[in-house]
C-alpha positions in Angstrom: 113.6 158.8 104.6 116.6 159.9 102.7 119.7 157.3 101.9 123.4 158.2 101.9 123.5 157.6 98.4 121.3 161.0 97.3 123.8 163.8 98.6 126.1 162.1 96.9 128.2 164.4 94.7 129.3 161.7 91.6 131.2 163.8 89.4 133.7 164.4 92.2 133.7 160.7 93.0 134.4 160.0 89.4 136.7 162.7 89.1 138.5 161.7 92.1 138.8 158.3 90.6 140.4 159.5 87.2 142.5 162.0 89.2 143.5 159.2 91.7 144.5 156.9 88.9 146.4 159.6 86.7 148.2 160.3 90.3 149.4 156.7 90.2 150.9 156.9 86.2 153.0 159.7 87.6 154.2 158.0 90.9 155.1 154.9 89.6 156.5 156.6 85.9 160.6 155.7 85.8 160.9 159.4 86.2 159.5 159.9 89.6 159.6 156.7 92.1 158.7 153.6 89.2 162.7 152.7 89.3 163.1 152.5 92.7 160.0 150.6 93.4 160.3 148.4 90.7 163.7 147.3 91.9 162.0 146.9 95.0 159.4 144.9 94.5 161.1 142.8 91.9 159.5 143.3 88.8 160.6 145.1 85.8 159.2 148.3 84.2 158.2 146.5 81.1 156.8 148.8 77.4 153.7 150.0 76.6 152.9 146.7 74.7 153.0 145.0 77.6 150.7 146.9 80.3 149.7 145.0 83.1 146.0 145.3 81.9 144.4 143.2 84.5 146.2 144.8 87.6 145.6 148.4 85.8 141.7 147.0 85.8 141.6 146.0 89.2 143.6 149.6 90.3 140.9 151.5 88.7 137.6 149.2 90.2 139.7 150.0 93.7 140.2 153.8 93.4 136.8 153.8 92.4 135.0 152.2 95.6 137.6 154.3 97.5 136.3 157.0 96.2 132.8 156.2 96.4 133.3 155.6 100.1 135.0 159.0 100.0 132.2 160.8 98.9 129.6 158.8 100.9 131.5 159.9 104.2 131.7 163.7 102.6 128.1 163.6 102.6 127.8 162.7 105.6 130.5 165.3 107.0 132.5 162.5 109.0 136.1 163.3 108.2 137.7 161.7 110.1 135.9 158.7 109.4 137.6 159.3 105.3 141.0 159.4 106.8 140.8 156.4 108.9 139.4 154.5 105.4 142.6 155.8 103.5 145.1 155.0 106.6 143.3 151.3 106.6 143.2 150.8 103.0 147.1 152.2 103.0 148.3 149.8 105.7 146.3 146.4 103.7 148.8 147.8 100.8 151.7 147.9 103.0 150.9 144.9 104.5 150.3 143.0 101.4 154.1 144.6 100.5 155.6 143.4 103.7 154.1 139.8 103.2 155.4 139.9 99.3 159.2 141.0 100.8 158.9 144.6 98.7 161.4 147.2 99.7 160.8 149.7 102.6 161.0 151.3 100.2 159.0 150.2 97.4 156.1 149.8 100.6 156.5 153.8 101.4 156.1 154.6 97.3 152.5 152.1 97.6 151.5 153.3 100.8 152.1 157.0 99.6 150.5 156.5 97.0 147.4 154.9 98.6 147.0 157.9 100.9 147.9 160.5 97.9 145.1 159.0 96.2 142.8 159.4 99.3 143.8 163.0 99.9 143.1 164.1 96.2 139.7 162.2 96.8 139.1 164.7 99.7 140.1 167.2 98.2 138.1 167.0 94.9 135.0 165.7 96.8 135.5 169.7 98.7 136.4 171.6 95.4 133.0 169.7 93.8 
């Protein structure tokens, strides 16, 4: 009896993962939406010395299950099933935000990012 975990297309669930996490250096860079939802969430935009490297850890072990439920759902066609994970993984984020006191805004740039992230997994888990 074949399990869900031999269609399953790895490269584009690592890919998806890498691209996912890339996605997030440019959404949250000062140059794109970083200023605004740092302000937002109140934190500072500190220097490369000193990364977050524990919440940078945990972002990648996330985007990684995410995409390995991704591509578990591509192989077994259920779509829609994929876009109610992103839309429930996006509102814990939000959530989380509203409970913390972020910025609407600061909770749009997370959640947006969140279902970015999700629809670059799609996406890549089609293209593979």
């Amino acid at each position: 009896m074949p399990t869900a975990i031999e269609p399953l297309n790895f490269l584009a669930v690592a890919v998806g993962t890498i691209v996912a996490f890339l996605f997030g250096w440019l959404v949250y860079s000062p140059k794109a939406f970083g200023k605004g939802w740092a302000e937002g969430s109140g934190v500072a935009l500190g220097q490369a010395s000193e990364m977050p490297y524990f919440a940078m850890a945990s972002q990648l072990v996330a985007l990684a299950l995410l995409s390995l439920v991704i591509g578990l759902l591509a192989a077994q066609a259920a779509f829609w099933t994929a876009i109610l994970a992103i839309l429930a993984a996006m509102m814990f984020v939000v959530s989380a935000g509203a409970f913390l006191k972020k910025s609407t805004y600061a909770m749009l740039v997370d959640g947006g990012y969140i279902l970015g992230s999700g629809v670059l997994m799609i996406l890549i888990q089609a293209a593979l």
